[in-house]
N, C-alpha and C positions, 0 to 999 in steps of 0.2 A: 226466545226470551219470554219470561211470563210477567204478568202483572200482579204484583204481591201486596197484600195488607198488612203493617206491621202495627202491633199495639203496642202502646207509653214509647211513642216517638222521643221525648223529651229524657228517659230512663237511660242512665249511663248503658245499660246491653243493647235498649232500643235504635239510639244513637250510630252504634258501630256495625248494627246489624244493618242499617238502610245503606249508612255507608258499605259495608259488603256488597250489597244487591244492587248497587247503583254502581260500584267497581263491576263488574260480575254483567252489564248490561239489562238486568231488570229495570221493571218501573214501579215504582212505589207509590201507595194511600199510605200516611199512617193518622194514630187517632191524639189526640191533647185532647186534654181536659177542659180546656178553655180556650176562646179563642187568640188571646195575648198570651199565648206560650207557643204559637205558634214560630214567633220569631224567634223562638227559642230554639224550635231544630234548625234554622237555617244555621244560626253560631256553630252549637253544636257538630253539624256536617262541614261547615267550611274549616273547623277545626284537625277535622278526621282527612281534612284532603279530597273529599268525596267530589266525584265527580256527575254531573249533570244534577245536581244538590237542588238548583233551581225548579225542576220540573214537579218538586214532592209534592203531592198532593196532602193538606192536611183536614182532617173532617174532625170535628167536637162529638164527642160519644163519650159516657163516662163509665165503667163497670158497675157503676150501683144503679141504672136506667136503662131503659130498652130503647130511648130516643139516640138516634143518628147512628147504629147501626145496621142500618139495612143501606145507609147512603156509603157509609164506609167499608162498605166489603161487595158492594157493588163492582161487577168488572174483572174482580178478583181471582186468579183461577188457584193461590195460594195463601191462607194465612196463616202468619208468624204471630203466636199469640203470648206476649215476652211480660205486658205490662201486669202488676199483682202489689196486694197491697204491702206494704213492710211497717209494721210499728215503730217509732220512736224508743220505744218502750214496751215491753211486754205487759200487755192488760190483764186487768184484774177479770175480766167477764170476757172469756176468749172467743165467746162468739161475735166480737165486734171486730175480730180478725178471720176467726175460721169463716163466716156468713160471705164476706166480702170476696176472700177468694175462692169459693167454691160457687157461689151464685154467680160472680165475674165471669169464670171460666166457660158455665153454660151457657150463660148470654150468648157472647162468645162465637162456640161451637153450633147454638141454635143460628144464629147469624150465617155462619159458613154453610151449615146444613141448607137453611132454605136459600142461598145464594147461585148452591149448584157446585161451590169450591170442592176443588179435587182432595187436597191434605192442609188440613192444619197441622203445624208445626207448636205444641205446646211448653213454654219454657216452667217445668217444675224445681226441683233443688233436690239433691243431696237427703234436705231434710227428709225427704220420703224415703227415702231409703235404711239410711245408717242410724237410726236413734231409736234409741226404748230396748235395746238388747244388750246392757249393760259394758261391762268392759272385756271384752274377747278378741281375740287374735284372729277372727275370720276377715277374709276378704272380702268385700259386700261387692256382688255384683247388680246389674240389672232385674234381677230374679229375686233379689232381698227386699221386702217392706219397713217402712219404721212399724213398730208396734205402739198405737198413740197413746196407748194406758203406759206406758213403762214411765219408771223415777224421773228420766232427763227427758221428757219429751215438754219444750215451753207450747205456748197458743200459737205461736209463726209455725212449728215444726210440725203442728198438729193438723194447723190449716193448710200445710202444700199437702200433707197426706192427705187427707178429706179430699182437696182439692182436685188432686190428681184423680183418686178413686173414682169420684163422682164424675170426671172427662172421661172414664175408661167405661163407666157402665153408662152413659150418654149414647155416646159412641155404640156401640153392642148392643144396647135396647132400640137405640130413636135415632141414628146418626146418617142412616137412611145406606147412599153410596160415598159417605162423607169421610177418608183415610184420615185417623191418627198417629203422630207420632210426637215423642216427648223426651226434651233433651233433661238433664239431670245435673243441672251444675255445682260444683261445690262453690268455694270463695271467690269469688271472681275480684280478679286485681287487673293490671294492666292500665294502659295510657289513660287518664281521663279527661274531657273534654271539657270542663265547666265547671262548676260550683255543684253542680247532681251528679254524684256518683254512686256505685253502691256503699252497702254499710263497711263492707271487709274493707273497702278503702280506709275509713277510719285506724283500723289499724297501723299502717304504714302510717298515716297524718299523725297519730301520737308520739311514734318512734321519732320522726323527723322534728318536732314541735317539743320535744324534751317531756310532754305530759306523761309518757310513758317511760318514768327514769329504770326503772328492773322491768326486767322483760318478765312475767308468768308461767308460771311449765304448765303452757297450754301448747296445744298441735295444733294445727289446720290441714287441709287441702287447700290447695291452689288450684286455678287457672286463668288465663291470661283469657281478657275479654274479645280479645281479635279470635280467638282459635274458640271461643262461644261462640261469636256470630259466624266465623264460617262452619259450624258443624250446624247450625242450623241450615246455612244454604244449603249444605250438602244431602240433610237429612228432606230437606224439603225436597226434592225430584228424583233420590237414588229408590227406585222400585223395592229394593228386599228391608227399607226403611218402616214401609206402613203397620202399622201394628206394633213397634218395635220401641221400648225404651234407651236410650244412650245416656251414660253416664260421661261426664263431664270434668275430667282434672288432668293434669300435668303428670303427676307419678306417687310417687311415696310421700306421705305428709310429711311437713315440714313445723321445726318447732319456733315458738314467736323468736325466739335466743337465735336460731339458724337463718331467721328472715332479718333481723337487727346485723348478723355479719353480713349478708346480703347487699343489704344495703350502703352497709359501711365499705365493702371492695367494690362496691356499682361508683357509689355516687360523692367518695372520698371526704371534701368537709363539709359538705351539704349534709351529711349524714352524721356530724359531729356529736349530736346527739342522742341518736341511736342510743338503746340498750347494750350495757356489754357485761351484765351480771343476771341471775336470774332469782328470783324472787322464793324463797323457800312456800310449797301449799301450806305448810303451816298459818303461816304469819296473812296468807290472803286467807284463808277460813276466820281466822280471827277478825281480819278487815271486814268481812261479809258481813256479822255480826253486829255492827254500825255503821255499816254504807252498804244500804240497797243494791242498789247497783250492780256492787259485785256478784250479789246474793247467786245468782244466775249463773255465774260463772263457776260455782266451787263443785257442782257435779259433773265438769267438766276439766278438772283437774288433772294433768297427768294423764287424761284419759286418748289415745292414737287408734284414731278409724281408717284403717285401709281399705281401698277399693281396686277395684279394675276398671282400667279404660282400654281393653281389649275390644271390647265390641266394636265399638266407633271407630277404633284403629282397621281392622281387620273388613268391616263391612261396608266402611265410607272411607276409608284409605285416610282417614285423620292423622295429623303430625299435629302435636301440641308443642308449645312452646316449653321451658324446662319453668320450676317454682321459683329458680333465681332469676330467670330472665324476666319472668311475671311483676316479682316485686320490684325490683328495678326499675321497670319500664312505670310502676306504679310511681314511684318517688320522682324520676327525672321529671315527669308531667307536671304533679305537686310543686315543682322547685320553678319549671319553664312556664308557668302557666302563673306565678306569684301566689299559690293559696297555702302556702305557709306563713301568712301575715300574725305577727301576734304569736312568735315563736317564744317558746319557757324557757327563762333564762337558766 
C-alpha cells in the first residue's frame, strides 16, 4: 500500500476518490484551502462510508501559491492531482480561468517532481479533447485534441486544454523521473456527498426542482463518480498507464429528455417533476437573445459528441457503471441527503 496526495479534498471527485484509496488500504494527505474546511472532508468521508476516514491527513496549499506544498506532497510516493478551478460563470477575460489551471497544474507537478513521487495522476476533462471541431460523427478518442480557436470552445474548455498541454510539456522538458498520467472525464454524476458537488450535478437538481420544466435537445456524456475515482486508483499503479491519457464515460451520450425518463423509472415521484417534453432549438436561440445565460448554450444545440472508453476498458480492465445508473444514483442522493429544499411548484 502506498501513501497518496490527493488535491481539492473537499471537491465532489476529490471526496470519493480518498474514499476509494482509504477502501483500497492506502493512506492519504489531501490539500483545503483553508484551514475550516478541513471538517469538511471528514462529513464528506463519513458520508461515502470510507473507512479509516480518521487518519486523513489534511495540509492548507492553495493552487494560486507555492506555500504548503512541499509540506503536502511530502512522504508521498503518489499524487492524485483532481482539484481545478470551475467558473460560476464563464468570464469575460478568460485568462482568470485559463492562468489558474494551468499555473495550478505546474505548481503541482513541480511539487511531485522535487518530492521524488513516482506518478501523478492528473484529473483533466473531456474538454480537452471533443470541442472546436465542429459537428461530426467522429468518435473522439485519447489521440484527439480540442482545437482552442474553434466557435464552441468557452474559457473552462480552453483552460483544461492549456492546462493539460502545459502538464505534458512539464513533464517531457523538466519532470525529471516524475510518470504522468491523465484521466479525461466527461459529466460526472453519481452519489453526492454534501452541498459541493460538481456542476453536471446541477442538471439533475433542475429536473428534480421543476426549474427545468422542457428538457433542451442538448446531449451529454455521463459517468458516474465512483468509477472516476476508481480509474484513477487503477491508473495510478498499473505500469502500461504512465505516459498514457484515459478517457472517462459510461457509453453513448445520452439526451437531457433520455436522462428526465431516467429518473422518472429510478426514482418514481420524487421525480414528479422531471421533464417529459422537449423544448424546440428554435424557441431556446430566441431565449439566448435576452437571457445570457443561455447564450452558451445555443452552440451546443443538438450537437452528440461520441467517444471511446476502450482504452481504460482494455488496459486497466475498467467496468463503468451504465448513464442510467449514473443519473439515478445522482437524484436518490439529491432526494436522501434533503437538498432539494425550495422545490418549483
Amino acid at each position: 500500500m502506498a501513501h497518496v496526495l490527493v488535491t481539492g479534498g473537499t471537491g465532489f471527485l476529490g471526496a470519493h476518490t480518498i474514499a476509494r484509496l482509504l477502501t483500497a488500504g492506502h493512506t492519504v494527505t489531501t490539500t483545503v484551502r483553508s484551514p475550516d474546511r478541513e471538517a469538511e472532508v471528514g462529513r464528506m468521508l463519513a458520508a461515502a462510508g470510507a473507512p479509516g476516514r480518521d487518519g486523513v491527513r489534511c495540509v492548507v496549499a492553495d493552487l494560486g501559491s507555492d506555500e504548503g506544498w512541499d509540506r503536502a506532497v511530502a512522504g508521498a510516493e503518489h499524487v492524485l492531482h483532481l482539484a481545478s478551478p470551475f467558473p460560476a460563470a464563464q468570464p469575460r477575460d478568460e485568462d482568470k480561468v485559463i492562468v489558474p489551471a494551468r499555473d495550478g497544474a505546474l505548481r503541482v507537478l513541480r511539487a511531485a517532481r522535487d518530492a521524488g513521487v513516482r506518478r501523478t495522476v492528473l484529473t483533466s476533462s473531456f474538454a480537452a479533447v471533443g470541442y472546436g471541431h465542429g459537428r461530426t460523427a467522429r468518435v473522439f478518442t485519447e489521440d484527439d485534441w480540442t482545437d482552442p480557436a474553434g466557435a464552441d470552445v468557452t474559457p473552462y474548455v480552453k483552460s483544461k486544454t492549456i492546462a493539460e498541454r502545459a502538464a505534458w510539456d512539464f513533464v517531457d522538458s523538466a519532470g525529471g523521473g516524475l510518470e504522468l498520467t491523465v484521466i479525461n472525464p466527461v459529466g460526472i454524476f453519481g452519489p453526492v456527498l454534501g452541498p459541493d458537488y460538481a456542476a453536471s450535478i446541477r442538471i439533475v437538481h433542475a429536473m428534480l426542482t421543476g426549474h427545468m420544466r422542457v428538457a433542451p435537445p442538448l446531449w451529454t456524456n455521463t459517468v458516474d463518480v465512483r468509477d472516476v475515482a476508481d480509474l484513477h486508483v487503477r491508473a495510478m499503479t498499473a505500469p502500461k498507464a504512465a505516459g498514457q491519457r484515459y478517457l472517462a464515460l459510461a457509453g453513448d451520450p445520452v439526451s437531457f429528455h433520455g436522462m428526465a425518463a431516467a429518473l422518472r423509472a429510478g426514482l418514481g415521484r420524487a421525480a414528479d417533476r422531471a421533464p417529459t417534453a422537449t423544448a424546440p432549438a428554435w424557441l431556446l436561440r430566441l431565449l439566448a437573445t435576452v437571457r445570457p445565460a443561455l447564450r452558451e448554450t445555443v452552440p451546443q444545440l443538438g450537437v452528440v459528441r461520441r467517444a471511446s472508453n476502450a482504452r481504460a476498458r482494455e488496459e486497466l480492465g475498467w467496468s463503468p457503471r451504465s448513464n442510467e445508473e449514473a443519473v439515478v444514483a445522482t437524484g436518490e442522493s439529491l432526494v436522501r441527503l434533503g437538498l432539494l429544499n425550495g422545490r418549483s411548484g
